[in-house]
mmCIF file of the N, C-alpha and C atoms, coordinates in Angstrom:
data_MODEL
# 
_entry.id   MODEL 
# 
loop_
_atom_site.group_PDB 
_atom_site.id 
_atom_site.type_symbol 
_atom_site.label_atom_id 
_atom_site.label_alt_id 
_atom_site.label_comp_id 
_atom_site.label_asym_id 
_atom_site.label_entity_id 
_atom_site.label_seq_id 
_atom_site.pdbx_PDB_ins_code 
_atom_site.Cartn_x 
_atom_site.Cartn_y 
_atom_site.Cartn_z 
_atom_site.occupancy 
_atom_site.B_iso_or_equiv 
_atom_site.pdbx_formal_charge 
_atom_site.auth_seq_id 
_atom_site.auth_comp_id 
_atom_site.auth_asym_id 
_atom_site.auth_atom_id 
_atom_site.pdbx_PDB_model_num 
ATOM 1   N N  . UNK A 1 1  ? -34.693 -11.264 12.251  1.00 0.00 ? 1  UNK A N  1 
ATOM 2   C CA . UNK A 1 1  ? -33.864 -10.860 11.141  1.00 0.00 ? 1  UNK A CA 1 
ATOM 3   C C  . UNK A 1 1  ? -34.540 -11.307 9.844   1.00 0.00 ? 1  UNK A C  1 
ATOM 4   N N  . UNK A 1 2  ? -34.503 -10.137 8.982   1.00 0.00 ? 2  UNK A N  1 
ATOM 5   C CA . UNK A 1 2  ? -35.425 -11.066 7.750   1.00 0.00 ? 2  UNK A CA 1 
ATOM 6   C C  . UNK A 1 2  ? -34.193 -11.663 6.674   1.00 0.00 ? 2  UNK A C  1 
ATOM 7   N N  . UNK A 1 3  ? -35.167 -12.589 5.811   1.00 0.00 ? 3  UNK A N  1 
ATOM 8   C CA . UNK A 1 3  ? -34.081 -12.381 5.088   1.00 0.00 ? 3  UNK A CA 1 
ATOM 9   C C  . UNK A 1 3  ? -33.147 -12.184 3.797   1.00 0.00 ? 3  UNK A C  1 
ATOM 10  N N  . UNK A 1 4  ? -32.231 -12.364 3.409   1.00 0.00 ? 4  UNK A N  1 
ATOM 11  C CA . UNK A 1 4  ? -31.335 -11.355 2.861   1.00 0.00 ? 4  UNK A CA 1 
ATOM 12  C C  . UNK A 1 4  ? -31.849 -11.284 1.130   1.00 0.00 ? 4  UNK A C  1 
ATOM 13  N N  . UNK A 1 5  ? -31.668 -9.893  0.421   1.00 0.00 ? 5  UNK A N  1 
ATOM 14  C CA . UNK A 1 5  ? -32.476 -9.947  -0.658  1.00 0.00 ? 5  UNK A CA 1 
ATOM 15  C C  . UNK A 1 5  ? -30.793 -10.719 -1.627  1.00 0.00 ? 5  UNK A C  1 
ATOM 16  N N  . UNK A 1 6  ? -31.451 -11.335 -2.206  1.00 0.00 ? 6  UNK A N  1 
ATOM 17  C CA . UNK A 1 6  ? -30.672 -12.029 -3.528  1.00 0.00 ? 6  UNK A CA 1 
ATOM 18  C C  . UNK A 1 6  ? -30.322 -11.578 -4.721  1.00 0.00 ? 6  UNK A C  1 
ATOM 19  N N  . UNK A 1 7  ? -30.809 -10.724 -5.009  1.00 0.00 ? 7  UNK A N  1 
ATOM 20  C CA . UNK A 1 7  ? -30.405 -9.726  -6.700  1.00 0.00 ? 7  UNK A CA 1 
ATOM 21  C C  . UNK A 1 7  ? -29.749 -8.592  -6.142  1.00 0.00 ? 7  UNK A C  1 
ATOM 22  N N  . UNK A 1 8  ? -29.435 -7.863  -6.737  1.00 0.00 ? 8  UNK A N  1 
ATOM 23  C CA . UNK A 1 8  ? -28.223 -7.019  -6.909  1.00 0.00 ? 8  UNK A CA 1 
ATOM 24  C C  . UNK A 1 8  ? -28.402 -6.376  -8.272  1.00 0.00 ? 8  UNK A C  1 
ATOM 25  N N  . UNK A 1 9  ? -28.148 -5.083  -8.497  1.00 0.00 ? 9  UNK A N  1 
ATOM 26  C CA . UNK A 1 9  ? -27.654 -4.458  -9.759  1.00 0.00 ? 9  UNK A CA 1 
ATOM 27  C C  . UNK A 1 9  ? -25.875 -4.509  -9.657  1.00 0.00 ? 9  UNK A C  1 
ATOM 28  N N  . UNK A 1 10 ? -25.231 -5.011  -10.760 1.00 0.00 ? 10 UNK A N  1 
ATOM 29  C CA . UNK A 1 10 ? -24.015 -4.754  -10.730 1.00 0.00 ? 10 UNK A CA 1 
ATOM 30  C C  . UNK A 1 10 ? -23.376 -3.994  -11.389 1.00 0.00 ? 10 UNK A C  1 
ATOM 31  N N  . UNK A 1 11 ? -22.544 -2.459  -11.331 1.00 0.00 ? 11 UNK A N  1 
ATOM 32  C CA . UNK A 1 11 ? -22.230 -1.305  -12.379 1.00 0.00 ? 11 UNK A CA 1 
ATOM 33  C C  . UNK A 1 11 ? -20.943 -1.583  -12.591 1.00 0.00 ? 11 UNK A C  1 
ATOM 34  N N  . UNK A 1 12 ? -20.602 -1.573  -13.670 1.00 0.00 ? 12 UNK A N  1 
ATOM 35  C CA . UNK A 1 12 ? -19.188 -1.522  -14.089 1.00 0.00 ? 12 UNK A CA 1 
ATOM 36  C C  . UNK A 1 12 ? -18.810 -0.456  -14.052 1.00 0.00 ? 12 UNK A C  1 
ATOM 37  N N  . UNK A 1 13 ? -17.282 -0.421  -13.358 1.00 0.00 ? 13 UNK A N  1 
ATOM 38  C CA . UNK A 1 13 ? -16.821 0.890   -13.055 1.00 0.00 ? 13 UNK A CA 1 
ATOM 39  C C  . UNK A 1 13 ? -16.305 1.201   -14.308 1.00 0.00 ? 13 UNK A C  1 
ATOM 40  N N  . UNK A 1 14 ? -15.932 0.855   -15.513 1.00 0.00 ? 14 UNK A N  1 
ATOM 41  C CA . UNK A 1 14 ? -15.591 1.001   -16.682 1.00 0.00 ? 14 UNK A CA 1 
ATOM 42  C C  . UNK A 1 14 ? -16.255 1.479   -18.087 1.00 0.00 ? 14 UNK A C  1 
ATOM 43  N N  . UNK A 1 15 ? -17.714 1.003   -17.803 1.00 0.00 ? 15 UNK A N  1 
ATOM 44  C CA . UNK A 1 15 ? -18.429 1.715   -18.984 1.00 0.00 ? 15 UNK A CA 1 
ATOM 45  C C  . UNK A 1 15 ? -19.698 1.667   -18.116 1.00 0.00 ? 15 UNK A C  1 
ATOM 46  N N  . UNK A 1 16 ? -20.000 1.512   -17.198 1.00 0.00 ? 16 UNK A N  1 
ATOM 47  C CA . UNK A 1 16 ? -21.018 2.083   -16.173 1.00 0.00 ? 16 UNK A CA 1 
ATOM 48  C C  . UNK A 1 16 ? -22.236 1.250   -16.402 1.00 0.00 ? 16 UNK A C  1 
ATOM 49  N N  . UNK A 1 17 ? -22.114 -0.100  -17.304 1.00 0.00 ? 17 UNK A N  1 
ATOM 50  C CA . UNK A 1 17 ? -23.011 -1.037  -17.736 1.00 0.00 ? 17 UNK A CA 1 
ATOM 51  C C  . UNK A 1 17 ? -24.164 -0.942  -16.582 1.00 0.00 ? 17 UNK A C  1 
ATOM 52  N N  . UNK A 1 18 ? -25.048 -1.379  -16.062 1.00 0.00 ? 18 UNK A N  1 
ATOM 53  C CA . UNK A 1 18 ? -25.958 -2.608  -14.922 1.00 0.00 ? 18 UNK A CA 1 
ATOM 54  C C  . UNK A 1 18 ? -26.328 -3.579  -15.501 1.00 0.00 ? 18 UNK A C  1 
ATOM 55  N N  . UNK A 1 19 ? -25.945 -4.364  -14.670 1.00 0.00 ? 19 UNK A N  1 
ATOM 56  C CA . UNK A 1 19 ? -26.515 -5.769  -14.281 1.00 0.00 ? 19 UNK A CA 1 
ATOM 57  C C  . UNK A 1 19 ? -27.075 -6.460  -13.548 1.00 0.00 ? 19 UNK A C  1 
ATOM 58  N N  . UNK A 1 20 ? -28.648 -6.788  -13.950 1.00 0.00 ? 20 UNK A N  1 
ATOM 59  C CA . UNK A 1 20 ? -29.318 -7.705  -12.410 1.00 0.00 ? 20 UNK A CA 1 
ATOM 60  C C  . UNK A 1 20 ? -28.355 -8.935  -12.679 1.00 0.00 ? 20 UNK A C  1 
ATOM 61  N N  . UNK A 1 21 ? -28.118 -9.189  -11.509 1.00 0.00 ? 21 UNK A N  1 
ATOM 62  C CA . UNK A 1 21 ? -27.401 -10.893 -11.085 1.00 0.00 ? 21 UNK A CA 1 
ATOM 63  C C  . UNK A 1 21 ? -28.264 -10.934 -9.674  1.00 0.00 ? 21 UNK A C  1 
ATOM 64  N N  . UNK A 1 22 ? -28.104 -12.702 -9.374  1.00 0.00 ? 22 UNK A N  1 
ATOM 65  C CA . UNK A 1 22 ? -28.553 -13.277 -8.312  1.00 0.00 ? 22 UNK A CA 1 
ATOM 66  C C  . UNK A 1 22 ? -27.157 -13.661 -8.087  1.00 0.00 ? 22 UNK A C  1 
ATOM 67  N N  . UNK A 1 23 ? -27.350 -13.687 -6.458  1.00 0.00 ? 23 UNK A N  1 
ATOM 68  C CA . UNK A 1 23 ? -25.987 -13.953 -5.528  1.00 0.00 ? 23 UNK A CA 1 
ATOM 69  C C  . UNK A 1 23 ? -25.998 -15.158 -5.824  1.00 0.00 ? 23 UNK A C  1 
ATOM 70  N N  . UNK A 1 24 ? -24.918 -15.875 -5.104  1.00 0.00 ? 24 UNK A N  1 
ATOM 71  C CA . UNK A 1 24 ? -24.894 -16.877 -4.899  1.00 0.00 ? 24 UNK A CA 1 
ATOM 72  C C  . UNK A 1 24 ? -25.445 -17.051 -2.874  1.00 0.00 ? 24 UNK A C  1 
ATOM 73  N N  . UNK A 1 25 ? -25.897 -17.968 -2.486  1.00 0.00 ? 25 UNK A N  1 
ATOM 74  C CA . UNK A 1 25 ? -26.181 -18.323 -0.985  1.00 0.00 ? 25 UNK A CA 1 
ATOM 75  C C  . UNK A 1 25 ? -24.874 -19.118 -0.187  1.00 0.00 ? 25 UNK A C  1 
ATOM 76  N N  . UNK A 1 26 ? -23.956 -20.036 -1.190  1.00 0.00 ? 26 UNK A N  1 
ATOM 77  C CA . UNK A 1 26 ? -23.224 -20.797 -0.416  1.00 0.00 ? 26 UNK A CA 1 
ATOM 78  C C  . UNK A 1 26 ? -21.399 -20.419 -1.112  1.00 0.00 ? 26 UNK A C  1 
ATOM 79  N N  . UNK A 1 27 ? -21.465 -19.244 -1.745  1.00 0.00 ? 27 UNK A N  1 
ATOM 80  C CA . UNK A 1 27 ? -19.969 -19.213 -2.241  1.00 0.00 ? 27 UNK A CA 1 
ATOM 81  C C  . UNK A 1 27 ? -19.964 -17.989 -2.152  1.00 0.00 ? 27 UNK A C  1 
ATOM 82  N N  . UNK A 1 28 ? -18.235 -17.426 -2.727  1.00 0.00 ? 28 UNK A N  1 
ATOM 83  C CA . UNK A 1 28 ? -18.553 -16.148 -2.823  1.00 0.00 ? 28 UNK A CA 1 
ATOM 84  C C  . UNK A 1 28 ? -18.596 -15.430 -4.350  1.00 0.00 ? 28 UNK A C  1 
ATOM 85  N N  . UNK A 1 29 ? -18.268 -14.491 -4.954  1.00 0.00 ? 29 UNK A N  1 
ATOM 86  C CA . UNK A 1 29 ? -18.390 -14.517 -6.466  1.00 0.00 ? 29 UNK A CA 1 
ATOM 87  C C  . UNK A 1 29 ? -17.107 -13.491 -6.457  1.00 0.00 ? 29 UNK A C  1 
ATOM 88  N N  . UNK A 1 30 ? -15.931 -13.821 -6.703  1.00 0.00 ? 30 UNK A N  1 
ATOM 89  C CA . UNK A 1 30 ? -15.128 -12.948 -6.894  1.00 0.00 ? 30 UNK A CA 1 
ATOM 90  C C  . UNK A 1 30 ? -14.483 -11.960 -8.453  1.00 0.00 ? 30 UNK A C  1 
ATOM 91  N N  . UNK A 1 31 ? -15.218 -12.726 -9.162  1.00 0.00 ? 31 UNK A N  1 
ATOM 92  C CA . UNK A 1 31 ? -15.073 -12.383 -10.660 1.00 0.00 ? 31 UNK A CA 1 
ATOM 93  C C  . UNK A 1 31 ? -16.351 -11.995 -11.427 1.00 0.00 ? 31 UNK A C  1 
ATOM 94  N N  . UNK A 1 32 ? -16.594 -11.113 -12.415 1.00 0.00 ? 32 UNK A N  1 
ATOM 95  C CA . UNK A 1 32 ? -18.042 -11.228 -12.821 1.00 0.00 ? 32 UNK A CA 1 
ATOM 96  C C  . UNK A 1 32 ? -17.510 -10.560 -14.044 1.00 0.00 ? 32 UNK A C  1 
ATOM 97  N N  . UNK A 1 33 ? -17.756 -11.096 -15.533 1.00 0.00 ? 33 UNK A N  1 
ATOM 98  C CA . UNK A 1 33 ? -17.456 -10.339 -16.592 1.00 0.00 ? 33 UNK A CA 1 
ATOM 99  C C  . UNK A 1 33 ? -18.730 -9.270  -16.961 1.00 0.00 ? 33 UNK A C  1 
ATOM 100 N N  . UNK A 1 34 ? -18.044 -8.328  -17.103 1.00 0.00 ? 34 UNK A N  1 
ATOM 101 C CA . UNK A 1 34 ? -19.396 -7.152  -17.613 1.00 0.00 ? 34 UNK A CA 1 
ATOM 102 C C  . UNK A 1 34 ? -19.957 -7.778  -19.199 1.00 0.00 ? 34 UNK A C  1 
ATOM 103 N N  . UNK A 1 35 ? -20.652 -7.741  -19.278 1.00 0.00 ? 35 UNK A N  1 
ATOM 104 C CA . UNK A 1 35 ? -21.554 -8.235  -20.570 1.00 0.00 ? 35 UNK A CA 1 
ATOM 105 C C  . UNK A 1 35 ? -21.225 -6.945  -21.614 1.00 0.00 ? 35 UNK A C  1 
ATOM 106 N N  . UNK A 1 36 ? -21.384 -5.718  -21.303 1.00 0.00 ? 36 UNK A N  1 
ATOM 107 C CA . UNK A 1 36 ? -21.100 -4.747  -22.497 1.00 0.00 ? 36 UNK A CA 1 
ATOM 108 C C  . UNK A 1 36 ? -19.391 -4.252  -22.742 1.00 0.00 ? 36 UNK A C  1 
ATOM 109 N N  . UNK A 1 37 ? -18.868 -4.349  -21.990 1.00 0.00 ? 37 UNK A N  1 
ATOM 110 C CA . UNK A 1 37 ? -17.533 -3.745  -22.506 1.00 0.00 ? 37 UNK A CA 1 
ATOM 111 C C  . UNK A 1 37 ? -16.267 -5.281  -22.096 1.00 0.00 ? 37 UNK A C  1 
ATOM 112 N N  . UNK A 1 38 ? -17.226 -6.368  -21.508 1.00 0.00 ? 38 UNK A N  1 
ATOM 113 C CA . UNK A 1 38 ? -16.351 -7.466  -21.405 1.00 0.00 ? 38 UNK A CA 1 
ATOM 114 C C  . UNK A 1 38 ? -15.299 -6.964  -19.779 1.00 0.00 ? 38 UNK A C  1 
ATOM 115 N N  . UNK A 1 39 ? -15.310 -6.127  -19.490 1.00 0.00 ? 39 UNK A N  1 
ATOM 116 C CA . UNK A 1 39 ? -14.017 -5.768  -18.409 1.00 0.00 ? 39 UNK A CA 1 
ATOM 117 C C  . UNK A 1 39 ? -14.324 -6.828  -17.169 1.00 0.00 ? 39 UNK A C  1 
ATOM 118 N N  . UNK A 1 40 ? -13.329 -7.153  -16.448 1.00 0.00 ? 40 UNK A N  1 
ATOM 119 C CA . UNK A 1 40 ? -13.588 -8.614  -15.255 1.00 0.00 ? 40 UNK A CA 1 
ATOM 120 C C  . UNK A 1 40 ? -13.434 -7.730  -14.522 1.00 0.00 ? 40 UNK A C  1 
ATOM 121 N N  . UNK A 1 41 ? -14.641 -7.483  -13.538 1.00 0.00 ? 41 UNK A N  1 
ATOM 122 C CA . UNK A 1 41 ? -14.817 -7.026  -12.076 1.00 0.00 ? 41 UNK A CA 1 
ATOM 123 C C  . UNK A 1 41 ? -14.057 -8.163  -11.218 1.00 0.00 ? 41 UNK A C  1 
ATOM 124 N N  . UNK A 1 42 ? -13.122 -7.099  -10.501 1.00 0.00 ? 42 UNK A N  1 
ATOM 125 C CA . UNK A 1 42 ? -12.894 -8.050  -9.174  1.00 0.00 ? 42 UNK A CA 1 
ATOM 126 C C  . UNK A 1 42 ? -13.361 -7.378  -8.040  1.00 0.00 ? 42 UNK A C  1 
ATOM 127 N N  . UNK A 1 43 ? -13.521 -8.143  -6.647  1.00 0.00 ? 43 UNK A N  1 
ATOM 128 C CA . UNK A 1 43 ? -13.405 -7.171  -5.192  1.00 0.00 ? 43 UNK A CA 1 
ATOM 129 C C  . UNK A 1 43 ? -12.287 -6.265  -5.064  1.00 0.00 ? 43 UNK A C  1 
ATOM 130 N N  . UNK A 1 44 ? -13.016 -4.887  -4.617  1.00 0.00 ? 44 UNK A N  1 
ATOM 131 C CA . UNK A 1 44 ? -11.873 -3.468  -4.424  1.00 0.00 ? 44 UNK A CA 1 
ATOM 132 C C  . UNK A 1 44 ? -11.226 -4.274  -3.219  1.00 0.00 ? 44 UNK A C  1 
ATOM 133 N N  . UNK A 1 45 ? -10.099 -4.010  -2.550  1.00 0.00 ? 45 UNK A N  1 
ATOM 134 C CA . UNK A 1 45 ? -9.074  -3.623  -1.346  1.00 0.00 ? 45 UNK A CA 1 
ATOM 135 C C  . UNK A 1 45 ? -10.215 -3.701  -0.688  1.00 0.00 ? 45 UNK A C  1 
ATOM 136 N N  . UNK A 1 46 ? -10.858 -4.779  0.381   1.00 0.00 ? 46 UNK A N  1 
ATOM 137 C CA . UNK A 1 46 ? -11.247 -4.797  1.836   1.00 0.00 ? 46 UNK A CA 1 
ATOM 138 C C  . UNK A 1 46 ? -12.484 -5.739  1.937   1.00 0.00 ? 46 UNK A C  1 
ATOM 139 N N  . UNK A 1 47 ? -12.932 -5.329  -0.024  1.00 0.00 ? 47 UNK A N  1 
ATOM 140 C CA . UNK A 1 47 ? -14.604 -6.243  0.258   1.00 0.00 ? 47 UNK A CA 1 
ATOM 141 C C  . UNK A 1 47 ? -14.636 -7.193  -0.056  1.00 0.00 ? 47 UNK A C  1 
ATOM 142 N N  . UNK A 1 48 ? -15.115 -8.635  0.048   1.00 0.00 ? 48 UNK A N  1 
ATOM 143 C CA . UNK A 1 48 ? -15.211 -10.412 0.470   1.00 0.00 ? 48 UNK A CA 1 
ATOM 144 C C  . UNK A 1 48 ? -15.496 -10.450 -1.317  1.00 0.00 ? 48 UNK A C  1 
ATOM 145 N N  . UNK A 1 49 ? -16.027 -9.459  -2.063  1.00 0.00 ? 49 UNK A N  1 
ATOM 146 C CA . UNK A 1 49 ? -16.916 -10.461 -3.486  1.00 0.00 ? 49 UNK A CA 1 
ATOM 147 C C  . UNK A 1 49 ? -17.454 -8.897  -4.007  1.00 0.00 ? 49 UNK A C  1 
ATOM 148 N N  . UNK A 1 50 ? -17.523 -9.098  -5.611  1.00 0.00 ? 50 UNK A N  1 
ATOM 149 C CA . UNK A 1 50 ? -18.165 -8.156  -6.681  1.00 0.00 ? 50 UNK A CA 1 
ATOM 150 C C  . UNK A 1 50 ? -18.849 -8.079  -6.063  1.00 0.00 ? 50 UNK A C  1 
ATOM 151 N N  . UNK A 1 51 ? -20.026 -8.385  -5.556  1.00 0.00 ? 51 UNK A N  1 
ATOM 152 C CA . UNK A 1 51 ? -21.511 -7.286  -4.859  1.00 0.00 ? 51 UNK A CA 1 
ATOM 153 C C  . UNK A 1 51 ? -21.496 -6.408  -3.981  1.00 0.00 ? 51 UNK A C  1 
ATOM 154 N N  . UNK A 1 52 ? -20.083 -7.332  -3.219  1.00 0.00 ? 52 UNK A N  1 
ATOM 155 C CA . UNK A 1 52 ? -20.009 -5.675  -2.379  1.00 0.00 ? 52 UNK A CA 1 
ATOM 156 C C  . UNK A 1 52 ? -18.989 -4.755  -2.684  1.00 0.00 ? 52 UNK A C  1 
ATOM 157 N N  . UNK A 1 53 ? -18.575 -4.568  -3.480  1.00 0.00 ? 53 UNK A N  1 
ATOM 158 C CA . UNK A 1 53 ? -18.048 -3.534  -3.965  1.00 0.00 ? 53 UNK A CA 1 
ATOM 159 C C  . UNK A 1 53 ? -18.392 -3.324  -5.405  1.00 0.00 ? 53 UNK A C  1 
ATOM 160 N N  . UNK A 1 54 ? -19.266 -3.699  -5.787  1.00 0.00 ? 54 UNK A N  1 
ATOM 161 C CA . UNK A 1 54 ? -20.376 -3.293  -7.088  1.00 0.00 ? 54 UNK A CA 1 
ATOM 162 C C  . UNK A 1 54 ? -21.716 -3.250  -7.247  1.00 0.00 ? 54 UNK A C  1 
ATOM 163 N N  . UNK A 1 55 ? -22.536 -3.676  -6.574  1.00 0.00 ? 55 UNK A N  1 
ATOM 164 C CA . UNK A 1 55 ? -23.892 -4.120  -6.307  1.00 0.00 ? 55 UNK A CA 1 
ATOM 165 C C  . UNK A 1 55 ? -24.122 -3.018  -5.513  1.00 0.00 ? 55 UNK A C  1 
ATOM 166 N N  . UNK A 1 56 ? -25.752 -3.030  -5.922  1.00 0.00 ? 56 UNK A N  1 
ATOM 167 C CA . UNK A 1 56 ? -26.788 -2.153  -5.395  1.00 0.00 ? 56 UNK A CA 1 
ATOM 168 C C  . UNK A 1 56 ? -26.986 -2.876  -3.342  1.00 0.00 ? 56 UNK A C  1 
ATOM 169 N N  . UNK A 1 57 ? -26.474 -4.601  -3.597  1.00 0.00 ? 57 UNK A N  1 
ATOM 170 C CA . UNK A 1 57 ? -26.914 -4.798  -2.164  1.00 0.00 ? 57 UNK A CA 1 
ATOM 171 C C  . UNK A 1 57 ? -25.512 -5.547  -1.921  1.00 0.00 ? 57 UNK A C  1 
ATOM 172 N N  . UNK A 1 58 ? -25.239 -5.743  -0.610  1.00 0.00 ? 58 UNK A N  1 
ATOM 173 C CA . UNK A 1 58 ? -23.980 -6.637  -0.627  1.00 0.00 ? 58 UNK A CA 1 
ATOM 174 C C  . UNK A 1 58 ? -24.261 -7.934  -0.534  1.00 0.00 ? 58 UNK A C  1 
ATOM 175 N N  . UNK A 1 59 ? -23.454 -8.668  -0.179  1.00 0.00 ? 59 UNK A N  1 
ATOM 176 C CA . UNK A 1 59 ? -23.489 -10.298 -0.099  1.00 0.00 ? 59 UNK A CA 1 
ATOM 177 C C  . UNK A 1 59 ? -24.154 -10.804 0.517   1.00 0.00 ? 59 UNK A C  1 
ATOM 178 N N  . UNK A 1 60 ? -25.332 -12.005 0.255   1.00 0.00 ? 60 UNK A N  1 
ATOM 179 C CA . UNK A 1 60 ? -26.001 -12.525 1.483   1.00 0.00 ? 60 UNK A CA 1 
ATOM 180 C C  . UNK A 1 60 ? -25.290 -12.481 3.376   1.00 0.00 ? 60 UNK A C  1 
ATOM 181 N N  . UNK A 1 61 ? -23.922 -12.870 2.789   1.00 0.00 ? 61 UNK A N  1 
ATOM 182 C CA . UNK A 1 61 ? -23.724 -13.094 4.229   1.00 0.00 ? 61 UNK A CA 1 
ATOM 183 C C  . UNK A 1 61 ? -23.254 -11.808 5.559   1.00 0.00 ? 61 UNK A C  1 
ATOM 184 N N  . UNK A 1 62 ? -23.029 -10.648 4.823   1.00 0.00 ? 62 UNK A N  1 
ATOM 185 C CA . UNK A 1 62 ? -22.455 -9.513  5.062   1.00 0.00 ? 62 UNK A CA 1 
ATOM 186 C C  . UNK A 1 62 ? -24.191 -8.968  5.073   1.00 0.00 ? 62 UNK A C  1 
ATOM 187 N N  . UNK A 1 63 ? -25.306 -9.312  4.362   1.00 0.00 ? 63 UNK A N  1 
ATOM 188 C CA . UNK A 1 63 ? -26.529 -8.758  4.669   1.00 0.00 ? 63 UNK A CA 1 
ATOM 189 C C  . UNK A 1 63 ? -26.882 -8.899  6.100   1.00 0.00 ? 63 UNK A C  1 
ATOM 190 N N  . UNK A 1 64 ? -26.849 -10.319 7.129   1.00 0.00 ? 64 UNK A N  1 
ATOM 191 C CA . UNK A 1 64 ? -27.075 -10.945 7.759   1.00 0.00 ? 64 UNK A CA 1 
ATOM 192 C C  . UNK A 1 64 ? -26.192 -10.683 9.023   1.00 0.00 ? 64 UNK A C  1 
ATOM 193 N N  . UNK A 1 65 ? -24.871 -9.729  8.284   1.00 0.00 ? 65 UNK A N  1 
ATOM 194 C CA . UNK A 1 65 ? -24.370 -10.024 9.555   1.00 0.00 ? 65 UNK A CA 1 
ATOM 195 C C  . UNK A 1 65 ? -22.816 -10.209 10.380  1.00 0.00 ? 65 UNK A C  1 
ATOM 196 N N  . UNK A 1 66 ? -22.596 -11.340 9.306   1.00 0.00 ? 66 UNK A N  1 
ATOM 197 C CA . UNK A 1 66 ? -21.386 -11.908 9.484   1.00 0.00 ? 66 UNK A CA 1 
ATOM 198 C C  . UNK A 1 66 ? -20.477 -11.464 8.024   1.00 0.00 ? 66 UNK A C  1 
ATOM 199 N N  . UNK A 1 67 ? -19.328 -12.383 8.597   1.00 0.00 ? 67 UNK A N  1 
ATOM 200 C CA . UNK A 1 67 ? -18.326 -12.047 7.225   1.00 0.00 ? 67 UNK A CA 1 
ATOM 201 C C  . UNK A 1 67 ? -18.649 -13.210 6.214   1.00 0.00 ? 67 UNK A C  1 
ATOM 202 N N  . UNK A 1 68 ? -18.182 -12.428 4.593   1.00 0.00 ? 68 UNK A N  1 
ATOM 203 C CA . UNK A 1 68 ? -17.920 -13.198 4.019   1.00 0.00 ? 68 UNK A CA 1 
ATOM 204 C C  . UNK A 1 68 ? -17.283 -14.516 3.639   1.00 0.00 ? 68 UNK A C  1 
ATOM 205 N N  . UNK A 1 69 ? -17.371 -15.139 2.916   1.00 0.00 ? 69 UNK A N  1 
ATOM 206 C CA . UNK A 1 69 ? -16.402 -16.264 2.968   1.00 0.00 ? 69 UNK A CA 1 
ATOM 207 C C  . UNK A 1 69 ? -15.678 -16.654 3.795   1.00 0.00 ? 69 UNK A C  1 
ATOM 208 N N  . UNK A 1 70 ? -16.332 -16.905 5.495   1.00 0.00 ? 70 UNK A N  1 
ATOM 209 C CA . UNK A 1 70 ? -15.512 -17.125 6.160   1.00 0.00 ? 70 UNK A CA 1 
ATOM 210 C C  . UNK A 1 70 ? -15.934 -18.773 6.640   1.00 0.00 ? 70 UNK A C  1 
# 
């Protein structure tokens, strides 16, 4: 298993901003303010953290496998 990539683009569903961010490895990130229009990303209905339901990649731990924040 290789392993899991760490950056992410993050799009705001609101003014369609991107953002490179680095994950975090040992938490999850449930909040992320967009830098251009300010709007607070949260996780949609089902997904563990902003990357995976905004990011180009999902969460280290959901890369790998397992669940999030569990």
């Amino acid at each position: 298993m290789s392993d899991p990539v760490l950056l992410s683009i993050l799009t705001c569903p609101e003014c369609r901003h991107e953002t490179q961010a680095q994950m975090p490895t040992d938490s999850c990130q449930w909040f992320f303010e967009c830098p251009n229009c300010r709007t607070v990303l949260r996780p949609k209905p089902g997904d563990c953290c902003v990357f995976c339901s905004y990011g180009t990649n999902p969460c280290p731990p959901v890369q790998l496998g397992s669940s999030c924040c569990s």
